[in-house]
DRENVO-505656 format. One record per residue (C-alpha): y, x, z; residue in three letters. Coordinates in steps of 0.5 Angstrom, whole numbers, padded with zeros to 4 digits, always signed. Last residue first. Example, Ala and Ser with C-alpha at 12.3 -4.5 7.8 and 13.67 -1.06 7.14 Angstrom:
# DRENVO-505656
-0002+0027+0014SER-0009+0025+0016ALA
***
This chain:
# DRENVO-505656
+0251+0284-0098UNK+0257+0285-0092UNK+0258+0279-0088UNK+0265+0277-0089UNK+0262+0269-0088UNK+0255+0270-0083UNK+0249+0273-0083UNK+0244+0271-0078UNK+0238+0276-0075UNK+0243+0282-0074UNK+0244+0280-0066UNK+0252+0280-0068UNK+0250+0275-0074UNK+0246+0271-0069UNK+0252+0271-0064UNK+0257+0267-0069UNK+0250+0263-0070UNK+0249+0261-0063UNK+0257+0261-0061UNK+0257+0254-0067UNK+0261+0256-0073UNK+0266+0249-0073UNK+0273+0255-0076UNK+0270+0260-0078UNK+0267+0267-0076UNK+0267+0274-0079UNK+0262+0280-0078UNK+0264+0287-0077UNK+0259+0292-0075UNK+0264+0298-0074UNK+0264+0305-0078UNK+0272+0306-0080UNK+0270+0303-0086UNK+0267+0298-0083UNK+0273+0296-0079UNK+0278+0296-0085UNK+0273+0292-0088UNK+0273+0286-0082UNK+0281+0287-0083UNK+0282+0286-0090UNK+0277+0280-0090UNK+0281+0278-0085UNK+0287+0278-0089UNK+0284+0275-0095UNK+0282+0269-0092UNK+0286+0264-0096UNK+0288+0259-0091UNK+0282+0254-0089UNK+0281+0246-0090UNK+0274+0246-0090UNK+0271+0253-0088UNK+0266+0251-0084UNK+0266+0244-0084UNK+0273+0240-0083UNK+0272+0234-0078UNK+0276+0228-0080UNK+0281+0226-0076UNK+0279+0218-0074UNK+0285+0214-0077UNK+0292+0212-0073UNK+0296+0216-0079UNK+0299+0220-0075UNK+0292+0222-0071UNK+0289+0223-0078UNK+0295+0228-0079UNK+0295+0231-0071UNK+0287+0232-0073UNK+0288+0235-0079UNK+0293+0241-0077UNK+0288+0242-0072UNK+0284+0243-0075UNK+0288+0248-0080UNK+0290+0252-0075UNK+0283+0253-0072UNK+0282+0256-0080UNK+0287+0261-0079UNK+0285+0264-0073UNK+0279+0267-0077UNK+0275+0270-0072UNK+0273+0277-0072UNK+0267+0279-0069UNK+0266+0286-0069UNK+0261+0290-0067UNK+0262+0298-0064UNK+0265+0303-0066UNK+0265+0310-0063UNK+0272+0311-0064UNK+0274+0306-0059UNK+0280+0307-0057UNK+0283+0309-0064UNK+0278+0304-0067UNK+0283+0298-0064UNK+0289+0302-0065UNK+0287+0302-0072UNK+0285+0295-0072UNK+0291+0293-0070UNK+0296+0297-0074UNK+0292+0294-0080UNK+0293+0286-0077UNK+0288+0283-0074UNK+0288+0276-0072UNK+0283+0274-0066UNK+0278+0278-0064UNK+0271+0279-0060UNK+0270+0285-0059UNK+0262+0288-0058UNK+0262+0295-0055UNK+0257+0299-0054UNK+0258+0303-0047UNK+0261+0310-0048UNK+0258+0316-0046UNK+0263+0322-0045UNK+0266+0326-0050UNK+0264+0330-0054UNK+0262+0325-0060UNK+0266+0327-0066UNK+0272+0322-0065UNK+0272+0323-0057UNK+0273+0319-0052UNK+0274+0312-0049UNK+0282+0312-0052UNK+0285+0308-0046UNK+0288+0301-0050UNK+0287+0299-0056UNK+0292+0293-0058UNK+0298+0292-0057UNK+0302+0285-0060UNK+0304+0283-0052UNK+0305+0275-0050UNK+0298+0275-0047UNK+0294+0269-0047UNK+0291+0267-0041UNK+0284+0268-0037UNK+0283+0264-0030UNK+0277+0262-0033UNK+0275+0268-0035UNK+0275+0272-0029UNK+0271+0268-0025UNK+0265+0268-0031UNK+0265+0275-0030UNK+0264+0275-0022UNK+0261+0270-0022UNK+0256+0273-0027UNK+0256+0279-0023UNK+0254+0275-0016UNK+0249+0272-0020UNK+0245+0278-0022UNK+0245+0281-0016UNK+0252+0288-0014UNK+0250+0295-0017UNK+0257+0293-0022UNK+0260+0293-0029UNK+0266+0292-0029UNK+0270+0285-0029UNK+0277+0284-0032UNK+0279+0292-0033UNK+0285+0293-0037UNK+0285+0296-0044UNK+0289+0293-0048UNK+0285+0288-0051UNK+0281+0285-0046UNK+0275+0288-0041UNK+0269+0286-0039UNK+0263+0291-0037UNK+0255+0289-0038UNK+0250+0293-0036UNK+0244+0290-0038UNK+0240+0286-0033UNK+0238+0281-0038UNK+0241+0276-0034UNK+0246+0280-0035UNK+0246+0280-0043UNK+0246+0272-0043UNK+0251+0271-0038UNK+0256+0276-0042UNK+0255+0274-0049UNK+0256+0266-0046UNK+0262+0268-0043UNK+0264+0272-0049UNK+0263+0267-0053UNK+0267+0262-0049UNK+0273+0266-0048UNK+0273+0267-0056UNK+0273+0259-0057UNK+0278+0258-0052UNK+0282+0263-0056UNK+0281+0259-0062UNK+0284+0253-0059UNK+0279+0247-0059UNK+0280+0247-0052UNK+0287+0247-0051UNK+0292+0249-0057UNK+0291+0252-0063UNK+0292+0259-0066UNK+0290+0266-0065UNK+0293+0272-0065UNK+0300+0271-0063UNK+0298+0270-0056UNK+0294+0276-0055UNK+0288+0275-0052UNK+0283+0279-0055UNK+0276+0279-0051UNK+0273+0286-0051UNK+0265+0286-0048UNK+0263+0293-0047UNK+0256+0294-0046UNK+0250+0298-0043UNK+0252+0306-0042UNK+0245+0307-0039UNK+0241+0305-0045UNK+0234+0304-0043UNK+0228+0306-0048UNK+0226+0301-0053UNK+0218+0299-0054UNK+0218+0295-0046UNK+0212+0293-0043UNK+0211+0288-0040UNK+0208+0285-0033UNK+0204+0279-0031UNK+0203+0279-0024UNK+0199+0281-0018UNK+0203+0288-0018UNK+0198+0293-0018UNK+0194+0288-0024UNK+0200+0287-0028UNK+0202+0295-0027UNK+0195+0296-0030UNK+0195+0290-0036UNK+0201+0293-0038UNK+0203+0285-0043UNK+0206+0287-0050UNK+0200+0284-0053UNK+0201+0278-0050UNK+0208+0276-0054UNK+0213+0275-0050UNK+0215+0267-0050UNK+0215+0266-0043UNK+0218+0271-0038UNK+0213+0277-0036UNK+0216+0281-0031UNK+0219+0288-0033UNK+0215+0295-0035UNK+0219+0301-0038UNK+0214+0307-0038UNK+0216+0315-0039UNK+0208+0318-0038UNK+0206+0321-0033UNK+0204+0329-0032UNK+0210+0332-0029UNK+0215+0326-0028UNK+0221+0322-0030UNK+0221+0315-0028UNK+0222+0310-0032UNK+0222+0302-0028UNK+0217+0299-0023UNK+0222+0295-0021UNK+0227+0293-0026UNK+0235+0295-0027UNK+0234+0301-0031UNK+0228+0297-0035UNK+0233+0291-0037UNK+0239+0297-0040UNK+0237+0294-0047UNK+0240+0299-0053UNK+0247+0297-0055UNK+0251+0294-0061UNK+0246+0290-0065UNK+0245+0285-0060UNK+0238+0282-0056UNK+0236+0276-0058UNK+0237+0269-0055UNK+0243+0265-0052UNK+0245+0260-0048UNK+0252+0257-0049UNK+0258+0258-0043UNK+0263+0253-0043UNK+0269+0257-0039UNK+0269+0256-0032UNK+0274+0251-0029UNK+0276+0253-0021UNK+0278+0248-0017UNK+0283+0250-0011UNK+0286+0246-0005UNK+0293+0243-0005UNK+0296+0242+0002UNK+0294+0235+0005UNK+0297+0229+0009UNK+0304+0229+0006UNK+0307+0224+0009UNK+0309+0216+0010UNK+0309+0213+0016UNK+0310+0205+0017UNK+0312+0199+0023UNK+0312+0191+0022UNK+0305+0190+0017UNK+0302+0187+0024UNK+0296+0191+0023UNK+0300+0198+0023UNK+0302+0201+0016UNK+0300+0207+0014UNK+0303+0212+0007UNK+0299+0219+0005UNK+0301+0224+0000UNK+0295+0230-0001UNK+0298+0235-0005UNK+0293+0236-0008UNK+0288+0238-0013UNK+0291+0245-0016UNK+0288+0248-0022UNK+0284+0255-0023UNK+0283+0255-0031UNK+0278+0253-0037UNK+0280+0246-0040UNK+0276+0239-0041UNK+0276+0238-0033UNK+0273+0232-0031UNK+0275+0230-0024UNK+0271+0224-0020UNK+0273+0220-0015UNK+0271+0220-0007UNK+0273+0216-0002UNK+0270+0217+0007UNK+0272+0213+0012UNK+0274+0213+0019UNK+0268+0212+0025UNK+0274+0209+0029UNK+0276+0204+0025UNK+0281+0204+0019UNK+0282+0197+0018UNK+0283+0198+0010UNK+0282+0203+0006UNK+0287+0203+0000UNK+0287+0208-0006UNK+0290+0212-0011UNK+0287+0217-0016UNK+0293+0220-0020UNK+0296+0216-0026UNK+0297+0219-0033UNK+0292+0223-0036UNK+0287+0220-0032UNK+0280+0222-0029UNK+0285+0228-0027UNK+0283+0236-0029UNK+0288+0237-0034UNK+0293+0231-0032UNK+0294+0236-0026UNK+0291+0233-0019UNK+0296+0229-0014UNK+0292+0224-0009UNK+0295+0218-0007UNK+0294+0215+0000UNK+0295+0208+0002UNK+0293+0207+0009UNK+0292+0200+0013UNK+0292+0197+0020UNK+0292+0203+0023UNK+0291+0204+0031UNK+0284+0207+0029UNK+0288+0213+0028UNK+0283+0218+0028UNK+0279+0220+0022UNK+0280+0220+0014UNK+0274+0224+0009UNK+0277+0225+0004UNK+0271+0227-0002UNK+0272+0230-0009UNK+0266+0230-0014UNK+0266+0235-0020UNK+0264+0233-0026UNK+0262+0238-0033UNK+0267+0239-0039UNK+0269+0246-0037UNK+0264+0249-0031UNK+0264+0247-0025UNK+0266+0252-0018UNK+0268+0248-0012UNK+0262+0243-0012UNK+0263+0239-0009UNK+0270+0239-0007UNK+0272+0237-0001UNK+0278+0235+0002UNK+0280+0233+0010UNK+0285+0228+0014UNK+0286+0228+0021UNK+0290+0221+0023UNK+0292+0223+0032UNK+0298+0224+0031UNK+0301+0219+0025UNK+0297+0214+0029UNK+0301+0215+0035UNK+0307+0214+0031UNK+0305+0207+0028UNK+0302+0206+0035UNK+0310+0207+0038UNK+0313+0203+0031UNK+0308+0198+0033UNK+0310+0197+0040UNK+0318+0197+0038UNK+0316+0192+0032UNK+0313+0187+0037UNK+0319+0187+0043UNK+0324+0184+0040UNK+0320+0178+0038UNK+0318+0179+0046UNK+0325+0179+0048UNK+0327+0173+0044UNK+0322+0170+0047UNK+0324+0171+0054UNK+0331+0169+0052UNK+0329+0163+0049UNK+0326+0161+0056UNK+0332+0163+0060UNK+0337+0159+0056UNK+0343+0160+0058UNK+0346+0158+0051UNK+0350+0164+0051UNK+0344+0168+0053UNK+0339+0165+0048UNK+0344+0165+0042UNK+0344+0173+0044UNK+0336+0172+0045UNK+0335+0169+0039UNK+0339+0175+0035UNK+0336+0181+0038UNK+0329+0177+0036UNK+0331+0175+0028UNK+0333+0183+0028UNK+0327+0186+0031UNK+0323+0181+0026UNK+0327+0182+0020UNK+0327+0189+0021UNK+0319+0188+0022UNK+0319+0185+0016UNK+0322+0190+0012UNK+0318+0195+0015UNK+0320+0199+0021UNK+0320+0206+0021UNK+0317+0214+0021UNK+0318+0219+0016UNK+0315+0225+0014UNK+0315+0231+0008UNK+0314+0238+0010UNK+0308+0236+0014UNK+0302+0240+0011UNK+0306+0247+0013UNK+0302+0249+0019UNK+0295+0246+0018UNK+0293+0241+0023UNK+0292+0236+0017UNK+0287+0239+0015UNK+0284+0243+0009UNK+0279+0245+0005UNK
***
C-alpha cells in the first residue's frame, strides 16, 4: 500500500488555471485597465475581485494538492486465476476540492476492461474523504502491476486544477489454478507418518506404527483404537511405511516445448497440474521439492507449516516463465546402479520431447519416475480452431480429447523411450481434465499412450 508521501510518487505534476479561470483573470485584468482609464473607481474594485478569484482557487488548488492522501489496498493481495480480488482507494484531505478524477492503470490482463482503466469522479470530497472500489479478474497466472495511480482535481468554482501522479504501482500476484485432488501417486511412498505426531519410532521392544488423524473417507478398520483413546481423537493407522525422500515435481517450461498462448496454453496447463500435485501431496504432509526442467530449485522441500510451504510453491508458480533454452536435465541425481544418495520420486511434467531430451531427462535422473507427457500439438490445434471460428464470426468449437490432433507419433515415441529407459509414462491431450491426467499417474485411470 501506498501514499502519496511516498518518495518518487510525484514525478508528474501540474498546477494552473482552468480555461474559465484564464478567461476569468483575464476578463478582470481588462475590466480594471478600462475602469481606470474611465476613472471608474467602482469598475476597479471589481475588476480587482474578478482578478482576485482565480488567484484564490489557484492558492487552495495548491493546498489541496499537499494535504490530499491517497491509498491502495488489494483485498486480497494473493488470488488465484479466474478468481476477483477487490481494489480499494481510500481518498482524504483536501476538503478544499471541488471534484477529483482519478484513473488507475492496470494491465489489460488483470483490468475489468481490456481497453479503458477504471476511472472515477468523487465529487465534493469532504473531510471524511471517500472510498471506491472496482473489481480485478485476472485470467492468467503472474505478478501484475496496479497503478500508477493519476489523479487530476479542480476546485468548487472550476477556475484552478492539478494533475499528478497520486500512487506508484502495488503488486497483485495471480496463482496458478489448482484442482483438488484425491490418491496417492505411484512415484513415491507417503511421507504423512514422518510429519504426524505419534509418528514411528524405533525402539527395543515397540512396534514401528504410523498413525495420523482420521480424516473423513478412511475406513474404520483402519482406526488405532489405543492412540485414539491416549489422544481423545480418532487416529489411523498407516499400512505403508514413510518415505523420506518424498517427491520431486519437475515442470517444463521450455518455450518451444509447448504451443498455445494465454490461458489455454499447454504451459498453463502444466503449471496448473503441478500446482494442483504440489497442493494435494502437501497437504498430505509429503515431502515435496519443485523444480524445472534444468534443474533449478523453484521451492524446496522445507520444515516450515503446511501453508507456509504451499505458499511457497504456489508463489513460485505463478511467477514462472517459459524459458528460451532447449536443455534439459540438469544436475545428475545420482548413480544409475543405485549408489548414490536417496533420491525423491520424481513426477515430470513435460511438454515436447525430443530423443536428446529424454536422454538428458533420464541421464539426471536414472531412477526414473513417472512421466506425464502432454501432447503440445493438440493445444496447437485448439487454438488453431478457435482463431478460425473467430474468423469467421462463430462459436470455435470445442475439439474432445484428441479432436483435431497432429499425429502423435513423436510423443508416443518419446513416452516409450522413457519406458524403455525404466520410467512411468502416461500422455495427456488436449481438454484432459488435471483430475484424470493425475489419475493415470495415481494408476487408477489409464490414459492415451498408456501401456496395455
Amino acid at each position: 500500500m501506498g501514499s502519496v508521501g511516498d518518495p518518487g510518487l510525484s514525478r508528474r505534476r501540474r498546477v494552473g488555471l482552468t480555461v474559465r479561470g484564464r478567461c476569468l483573470l483575464a476578463g478582470g485584468a481588462a475590466m480594471a485597465v478600462s475602469a481606470i482609464v474611465l476613472d471608474e473607481r467602482d469598475l476597479v474594485r471589481i475588476g480587482l475581485f474578478v482578478i482576485l478569484l482565480p488567484l484564490l482557487a489557484l492558492a487552495s488548488a495548491l493546498r489541496a494538492k499537499r494535504t490530499l492522501q491517497v491509498s491502495r489496498s488489494l483485498s486480497p493481495g494473493r488470488v488465484p486465476a479466474g478468481d476477483t480480488t477487490t481494489a480499494g482507494l481510500q481518498i482524504a484531505g483536501g476538503s478544499l476540492l471541488g471534484s477529483l478524477r482519478i484513473a488507475d492503470t492496470v494491465s489489460d490482463g488483470a483490468g475489468p476492461s481490456d481497453r479503458h482503466p477504471p476511472r472515477f469522479t468523487v465529487h465534493r470530497l469532504g473531510r471524511r474523504g471517500a472510498r471506491v472500489t472496482y473489481p480485478l479478474t485476472p485470467q492468467v497466472r503472474g505478478a501484475y502491476r496496479v497503478g500508477p495511480l493519476r489523479g487530476r482535481a479542480t476546485d468548487p468554482l472550476g477556475l484552478a486544477e492539478f494533475s499528478r501522479d497520486l500512487l506508484d504501482a502495488d503488486r497483485l500476484l495471480v496463482l496458478p489454478h489448482v484442482v483438488p485432488l484425491t490418491g496417492r501417486p505411484v512415484v513415491t511412498s507417503t511421507a504423512t507418518g514422518r510429519a504426524a505426531d505419534g509418528g514411528s519410532r524405533q525402539g527395543s521392544g515397540r512396534p514401528d506404527v504410523l498413525i495420523r488423524p482420521y480424516r473423513q473417507g478412511d475406513e474404520m478398520r483402519r482406526v488405532h483404537w489405543r492412540s485414539s483413546a491416549r489422544r481423545d481423537e480418532l487416529m489411523v493407522r498407516l499400512d505403508e511405511r514413510p518415505d523420506p525422500t518424498g517427491v520431486t515435481v519437475l515442470v517444463d517450461r521450455r518455450d518451444a516445448a509447448h504451443r498455445g498462448h494465454g490461458a489455454t496454453s499447454s504451459l498453463e496447463y502444466a503449471v496448473s497440474l503441478a500446482a494442483s500435485v504440489c497442493v494435494h501431496l502437501l497437504e498430505r504432509r509429503e515431502s515435496v521439492d519443485l523444480i524445472t526442467e534444468d534443474g533449478a530449485v523453484l521451492a524446496p522441500a522445507g520444515t516450515a507449516g503446511t501453508e507456509d510451504q504451499i505458499a511457497r510453491h504456489l508463489d513460485a508458480l505463478a511467477v514462472l516463465r517459459p524459458s528460451a533454452g532447449g536443455e534439459i536435465g540438469g544436475p545428475g541425481s545420482g548413480a544409475a546402479d543405485g549408489s548414490g544418495p536417496a533420491e525423491a520420486g520424481v513426477l515430470a511434467v513435460l511438454g515436447a520431447m525430443s530423443p536428446d531430451a529424454v536422454a538428458g531427462l533420464v541421464a539426471a535422473h536414472p531412477r526414473g519416475g513417472h512421466a506425464v507427457l502432454l501432447d503440445v500439438e493438440g493445444w496447437a490445434a485448439r487454438e488453431s480452431a478457435a482463431r478460425e471460428s473467430a474468423a469467421r464470426g462463430s462459436a470455435a468449437r470445442e475439439p474432445g480429447r484428441g479432436s483435431g490432433r497432429a499425429p502423435r507419433s513423436a510423443v508416443e515415441d518419446s513416452a516409450a523411450r522413457l519406458r524403455r529407459a525404466g520410467w512411468d509414462a502416461s500422455v495427456v491431450t488436449a481438454g484432459t481434465p488435471v483430475q484424470l491426467a493425475w489419475a493415470a499417474v495415481c494408476g487408477t485411470a489409464p490414459l492415451a499412450g498408456a501401456p496395455a
